[in-house]
C-alpha positions, 0 to 999 in steps of 0.5 A: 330914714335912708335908702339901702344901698345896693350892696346892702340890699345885694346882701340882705338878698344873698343872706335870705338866699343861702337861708333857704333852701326848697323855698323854706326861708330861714331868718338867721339869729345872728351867731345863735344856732336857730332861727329867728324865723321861719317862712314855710311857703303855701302848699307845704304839708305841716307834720307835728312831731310828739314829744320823744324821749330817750332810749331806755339805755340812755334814761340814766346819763344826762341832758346831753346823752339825752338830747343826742337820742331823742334827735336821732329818734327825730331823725328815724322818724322823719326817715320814715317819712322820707324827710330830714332833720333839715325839714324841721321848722320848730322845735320845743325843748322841754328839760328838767332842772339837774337834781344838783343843782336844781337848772336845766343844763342849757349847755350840754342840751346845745353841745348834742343840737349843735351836732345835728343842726347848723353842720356842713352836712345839714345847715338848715336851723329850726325856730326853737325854744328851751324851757326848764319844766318841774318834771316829765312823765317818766321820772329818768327823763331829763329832756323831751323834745317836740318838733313840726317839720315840712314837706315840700309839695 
């Protein structure tokens, strides 16, 4: 096997390096807006998120109207804790199959995520995963998301 060459090895530090940010590691996914990986350094504070769902107004819409209110309510969360959307190291994505068609909708899920992560403004990508499950505890849900995000000592 070779040896990296010094601009490879300049480039896999550069990359680890914009990755980061208060010593959390983030592992690209390649052009897929998550993270690989995430490394959370010893001494951080772990906080696990419950579940959210929609606000009442939004019960009735879709995946995507569904998904835009939970992260918000994410957010107001974590404001309240003095933390961030980009402090969020892992997300579960829990969705629902469209009742037309029976497949969760992957797409508008993404189209409101990608508003909120991977932006100029908040770069930071969580690890996440999105699975299609039968139902959820209210039958106007669509989507709930669950979240673990970190706190630097």
């Amino acid at each position: 096997m070779k040896k990296p060459t010094a601009s490879l090895a300049a480039a896999l530090l550069l990359a680890a390096t914009a990755a980061h940010a208060d010593g959390v590691i983030r592992h690209p996914a390649g052009n897929f807006p998550i993270s690989s990986a995430v490394e959370v350094p010893a001494g951080y504070s772990t906080i696990y998120l419950a579940g959210v769902g929609p606000d009442p107004a939004d019960k009735a819409v879709d995946t995507e109207s569904q998904t835009r209110s939970e992260i918000k309510k994410l957010a107001a969360e974590l404001a309240s804790m003095h933390l961030g959307l980009g402090d969020i190291v892992q997300m579960h994505v829990f969705m629902v199959g469209d009742p037309k068609t029976g497949k969760m909708d992957f797409a508008g899920m993404m189209k409101a995520y990608r508003e909120f992560f991977g932006t100029p403004s908040q770069p930071n990508l969580p690890a996440r995963a999105a699975f299609q499950v039968t139902a959820m505890a209210l039958p106007s849900m669509m989507v709930e998301i669950e979240a673990i995000a970190v706190r630097k000592p």
